[in-house]
C-alpha positions in Angstrom: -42.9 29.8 -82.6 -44.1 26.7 -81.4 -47.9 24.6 -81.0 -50.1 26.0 -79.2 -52.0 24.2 -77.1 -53.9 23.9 -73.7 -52.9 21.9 -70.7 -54.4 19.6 -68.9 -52.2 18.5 -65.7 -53.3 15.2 -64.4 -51.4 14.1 -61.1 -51.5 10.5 -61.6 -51.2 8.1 -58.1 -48.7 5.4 -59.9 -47.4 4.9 -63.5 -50.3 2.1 -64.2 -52.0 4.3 -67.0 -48.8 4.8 -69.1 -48.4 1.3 -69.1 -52.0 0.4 -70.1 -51.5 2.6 -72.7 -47.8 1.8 -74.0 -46.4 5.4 -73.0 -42.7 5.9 -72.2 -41.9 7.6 -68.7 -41.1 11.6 -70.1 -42.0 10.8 -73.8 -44.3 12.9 -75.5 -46.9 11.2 -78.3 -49.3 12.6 -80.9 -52.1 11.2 -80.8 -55.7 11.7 -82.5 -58.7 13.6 -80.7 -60.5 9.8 -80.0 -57.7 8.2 -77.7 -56.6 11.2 -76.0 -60.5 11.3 -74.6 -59.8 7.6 -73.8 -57.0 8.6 -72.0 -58.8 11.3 -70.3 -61.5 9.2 -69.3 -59.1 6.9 -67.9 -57.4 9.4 -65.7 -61.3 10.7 -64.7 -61.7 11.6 -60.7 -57.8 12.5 -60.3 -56.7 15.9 -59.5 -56.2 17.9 -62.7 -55.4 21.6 -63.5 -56.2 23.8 -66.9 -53.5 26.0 -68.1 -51.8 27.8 -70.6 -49.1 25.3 -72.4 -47.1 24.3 -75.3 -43.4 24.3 -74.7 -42.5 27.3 -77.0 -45.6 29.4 -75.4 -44.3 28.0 -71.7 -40.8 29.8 -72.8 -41.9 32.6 -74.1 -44.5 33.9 -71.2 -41.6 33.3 -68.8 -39.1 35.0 -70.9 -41.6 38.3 -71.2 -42.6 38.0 -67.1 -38.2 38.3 -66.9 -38.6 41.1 -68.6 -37.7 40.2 -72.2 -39.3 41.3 -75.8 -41.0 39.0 -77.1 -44.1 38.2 -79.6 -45.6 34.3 -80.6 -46.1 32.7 -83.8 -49.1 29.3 -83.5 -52.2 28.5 -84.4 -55.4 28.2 -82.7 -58.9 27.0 -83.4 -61.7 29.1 -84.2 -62.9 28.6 -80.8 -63.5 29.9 -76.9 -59.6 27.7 -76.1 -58.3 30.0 -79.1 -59.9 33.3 -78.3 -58.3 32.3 -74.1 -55.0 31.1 -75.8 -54.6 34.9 -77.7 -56.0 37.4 -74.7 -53.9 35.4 -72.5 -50.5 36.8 -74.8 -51.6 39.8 -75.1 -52.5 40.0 -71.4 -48.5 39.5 -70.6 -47.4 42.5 -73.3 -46.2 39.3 -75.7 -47.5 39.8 -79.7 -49.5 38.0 -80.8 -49.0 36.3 -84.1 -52.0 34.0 -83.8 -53.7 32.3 -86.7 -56.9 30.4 -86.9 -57.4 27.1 -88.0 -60.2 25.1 -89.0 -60.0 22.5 -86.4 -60.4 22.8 -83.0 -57.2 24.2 -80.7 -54.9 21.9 -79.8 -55.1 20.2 -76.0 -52.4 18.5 -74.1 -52.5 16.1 -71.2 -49.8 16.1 -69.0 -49.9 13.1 -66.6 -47.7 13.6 -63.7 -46.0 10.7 -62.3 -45.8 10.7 -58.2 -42.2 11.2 -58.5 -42.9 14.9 -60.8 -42.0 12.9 -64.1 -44.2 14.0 -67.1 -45.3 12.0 -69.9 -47.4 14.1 -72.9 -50.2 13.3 -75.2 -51.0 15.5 -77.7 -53.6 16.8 -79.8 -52.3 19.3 -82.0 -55.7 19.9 -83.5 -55.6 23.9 -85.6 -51.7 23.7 -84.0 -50.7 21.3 -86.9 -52.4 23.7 -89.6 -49.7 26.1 -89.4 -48.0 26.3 -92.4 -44.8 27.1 -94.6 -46.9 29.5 -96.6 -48.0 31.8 -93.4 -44.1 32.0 -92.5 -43.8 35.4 -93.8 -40.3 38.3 -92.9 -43.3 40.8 -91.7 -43.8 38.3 -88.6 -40.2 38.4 -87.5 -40.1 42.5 -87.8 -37.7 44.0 -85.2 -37.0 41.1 -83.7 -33.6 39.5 -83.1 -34.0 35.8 -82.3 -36.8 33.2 -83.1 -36.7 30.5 -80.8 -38.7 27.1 -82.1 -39.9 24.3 -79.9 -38.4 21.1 -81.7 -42.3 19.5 -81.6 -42.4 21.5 -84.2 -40.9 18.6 -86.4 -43.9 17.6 -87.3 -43.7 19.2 -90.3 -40.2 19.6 -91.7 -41.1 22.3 -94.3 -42.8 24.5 -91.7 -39.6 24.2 -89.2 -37.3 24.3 -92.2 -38.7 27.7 -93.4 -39.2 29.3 -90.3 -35.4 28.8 -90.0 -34.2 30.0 -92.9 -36.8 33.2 -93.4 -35.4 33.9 -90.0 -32.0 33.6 -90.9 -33.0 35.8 -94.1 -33.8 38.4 -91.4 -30.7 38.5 -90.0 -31.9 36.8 -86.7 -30.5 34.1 -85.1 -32.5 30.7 -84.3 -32.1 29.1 -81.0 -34.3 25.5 -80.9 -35.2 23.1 -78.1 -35.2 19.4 -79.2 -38.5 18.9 -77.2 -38.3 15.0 -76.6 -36.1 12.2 -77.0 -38.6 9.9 -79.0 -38.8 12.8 -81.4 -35.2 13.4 -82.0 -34.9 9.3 -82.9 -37.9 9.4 -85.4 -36.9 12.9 -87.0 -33.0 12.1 -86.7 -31.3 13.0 -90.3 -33.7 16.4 -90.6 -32.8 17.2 -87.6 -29.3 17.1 -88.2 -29.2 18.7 -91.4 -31.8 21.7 -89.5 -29.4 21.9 -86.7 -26.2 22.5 -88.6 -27.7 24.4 -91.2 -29.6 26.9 -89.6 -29.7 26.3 -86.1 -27.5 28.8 -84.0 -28.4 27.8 -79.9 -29.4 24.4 -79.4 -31.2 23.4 -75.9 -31.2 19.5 -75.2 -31.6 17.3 -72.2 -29.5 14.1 -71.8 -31.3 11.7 -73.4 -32.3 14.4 -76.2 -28.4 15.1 -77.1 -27.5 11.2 -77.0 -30.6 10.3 -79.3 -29.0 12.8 -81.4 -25.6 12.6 -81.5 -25.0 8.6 -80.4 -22.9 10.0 -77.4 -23.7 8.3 -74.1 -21.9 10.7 -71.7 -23.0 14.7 -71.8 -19.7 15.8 -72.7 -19.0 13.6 -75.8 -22.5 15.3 -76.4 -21.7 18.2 -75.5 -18.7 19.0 -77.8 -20.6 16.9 -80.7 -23.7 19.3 -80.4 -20.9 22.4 -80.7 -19.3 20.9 -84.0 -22.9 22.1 -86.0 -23.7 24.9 -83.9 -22.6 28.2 -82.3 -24.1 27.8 -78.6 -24.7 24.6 -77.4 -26.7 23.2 -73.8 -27.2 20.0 -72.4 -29.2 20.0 -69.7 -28.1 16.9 -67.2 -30.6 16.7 -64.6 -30.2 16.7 -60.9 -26.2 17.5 -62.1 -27.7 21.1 -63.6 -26.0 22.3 -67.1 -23.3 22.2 -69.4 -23.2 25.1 -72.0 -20.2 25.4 -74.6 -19.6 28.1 -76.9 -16.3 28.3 -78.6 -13.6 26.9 -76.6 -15.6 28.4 -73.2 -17.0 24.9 -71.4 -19.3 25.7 -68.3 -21.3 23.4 -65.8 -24.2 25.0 -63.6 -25.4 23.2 -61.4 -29.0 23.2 -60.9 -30.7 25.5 -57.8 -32.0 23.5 -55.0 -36.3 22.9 -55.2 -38.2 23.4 -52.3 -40.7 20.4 -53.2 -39.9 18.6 -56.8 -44.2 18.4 -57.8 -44.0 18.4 -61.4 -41.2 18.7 -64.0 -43.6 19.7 -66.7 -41.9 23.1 -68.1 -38.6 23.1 -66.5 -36.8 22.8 -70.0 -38.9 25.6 -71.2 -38.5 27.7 -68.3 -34.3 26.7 -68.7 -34.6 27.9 -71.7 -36.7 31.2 -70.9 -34.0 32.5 -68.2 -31.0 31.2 -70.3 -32.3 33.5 -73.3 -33.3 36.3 -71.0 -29.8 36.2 -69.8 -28.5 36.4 -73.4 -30.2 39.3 -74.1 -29.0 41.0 -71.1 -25.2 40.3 -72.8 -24.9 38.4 -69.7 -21.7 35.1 -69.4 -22.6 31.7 -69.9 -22.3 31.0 -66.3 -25.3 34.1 -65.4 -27.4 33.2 -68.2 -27.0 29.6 -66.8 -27.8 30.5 -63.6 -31.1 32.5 -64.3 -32.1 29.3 -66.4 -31.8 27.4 -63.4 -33.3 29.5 -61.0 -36.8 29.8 -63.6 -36.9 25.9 -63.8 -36.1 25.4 -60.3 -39.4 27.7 -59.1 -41.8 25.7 -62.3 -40.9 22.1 -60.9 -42.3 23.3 -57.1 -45.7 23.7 -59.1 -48.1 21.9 -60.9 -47.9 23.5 -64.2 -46.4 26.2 -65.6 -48.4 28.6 -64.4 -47.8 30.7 -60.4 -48.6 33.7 -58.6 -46.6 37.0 -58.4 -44.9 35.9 -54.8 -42.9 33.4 -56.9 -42.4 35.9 -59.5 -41.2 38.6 -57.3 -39.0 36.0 -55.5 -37.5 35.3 -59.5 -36.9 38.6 -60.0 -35.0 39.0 -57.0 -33.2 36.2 -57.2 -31.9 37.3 -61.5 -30.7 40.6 -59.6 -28.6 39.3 -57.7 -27.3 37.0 -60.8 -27.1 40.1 -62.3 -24.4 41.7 -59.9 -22.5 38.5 -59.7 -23.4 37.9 -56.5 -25.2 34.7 -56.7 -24.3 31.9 -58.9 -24.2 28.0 -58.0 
């Protein structure tokens, strides 16, 4: 469950927009409809690319391309983007749970740094009129595990009751804190979700030390595992740390061809880490195939590649699968 949205990829030639515009290096912001075409027009004449996107949407198309169940819960516009955004689902065998809004569907513009970084601006448009109210047991039917994007915190009652409706189910929640600037603004909620309710917990490094004040991964680490079950911190270039019960592991990350683009590695992690899981696969495999999945996104710009890559995947989690390659 998670915004969706469209992408717009910009590959910028140095940081000088962010800066014109006050954007932190790998930040995401939300911004109105008016200065997101000012950014845009700002950007005008560089190379761009139209896809898919929204980090929750980004896991769960790579999740059902592995091989996995899965359906989507957003909100689209009552538009030509929304009408793309819901074939598009259908088109990979995911369900979709797609309502329409009255405002247009949601955009957002990923400006690539030269070094792969990505910084995000947002327009959630319809995205941001999903409610509470629509969060209903009949959209979580045979399902096991409902997996939220943490941009989702936009609106605490919506995250909150997805969460516990879920739980209601009997499912577990697994959650991805999305951005470190939206862990610090949403910090006491997000505690409260994440102990309460919140069963796997995906952060990066700067994500778990916004929330848990720990500067080194494994103070944050063990801090995440204190409120729930299954917890990874993602650590860059030094791959993965992933503690459940008194099991510690560290994966490291697999070697990129070309680093283009970062946008969707965490939700591609978090794609083959899941897939794993529901293959009742170790910590160390289900690492692994989360590492391989962002390893292939980052060589691209986007999220989006052709069935060569896909096939080389597949062939790659096979051989995670018989233990004979792990990092």
């Amino acid at each position: 469950m998670g915004n969706a949205l469209t992408d717009m990829l910009v590959e910028l030639r140095s940081d000088d927009v962010l800066a014109r515009f006050g954007l932190a290096r790998g930040s995401m912001t939300l911004v109105g409809s008016d200065l997101q075409k000012e950014i845009s027009r700002s950007v005008a004449g560089l190379p761009y690319t139209l896809s898919l996107g929204g980090s929750a949407s980004n896991t769960i198309r790579a999740f059902a391309r592995l091989g996995g169940q899965a359906g989507f819960v957003g909100k689209v516009g009552r538009d030509s983007t929304g009408d793309f955004f819901e074939a598009a689902l259908g088109n990979l065998g995911i369900e979709p749970h797609v309502f329409r809004g009255t405002e247009h569907s949601g955009c957002c513009v990923s400006l690539v740094s030269p070094d792969g970084e990505r910084t995000l601006v947002t327009f959630l448009g319809a995205a941001l009129e999903l409610s509470a109210a629509e969060i209903t047991p009949d959209l979580f039917h045979d399902s096991d595990c409902l997996y939220l994007e943490g941009y989702l915190v936009q609106n605490h009652e919506l995250i909150a009751t997805a969460a516990r409706v879920a739980k209601d189910c009997g499912m577990k929640v697994a959650m991805d804190m999305a951005s470190f600037n939206i862990v610090e603004e949403n910090l006491d909620f997000l505690r409260g979700l994440v102990a309460g309710s919140v069963d796997i917990l995906f952060a990066n490094e700067a994500e778990a030390s916004s929330f848990t004040g720990e500067q080194e991964p494994l103070n944050a680490l063990q801090a995440i595992s204190e409120m729930t079950e299954l917890a990874v911190v993602k650590t860059g270039m030094s791959g993965a740390l992933i503690k459940n019960g008194s099991e510690v592991v560290h994966v490291d990350i697999m070697k990129a061809a070309l680093r283009v683009d970062t946008t969707g590695a965490g939700d591609f992690y978090a794609a083959g880490f899941l897939y794993g899981l529901t293959e009742g696969l170790s910590l160390r495999q289900c690492g692994t195939i989360g590492a391989i999945t962002a390893g292939k996104v980052i060589e691209v710009v986007g999220t989006t590649f052709g069935e060569e890559e896909w096939s080389d995947i597949a062939r790659l989690v096979k051989r995670v699968k018989t233990e004979k390659y792990l990092f």
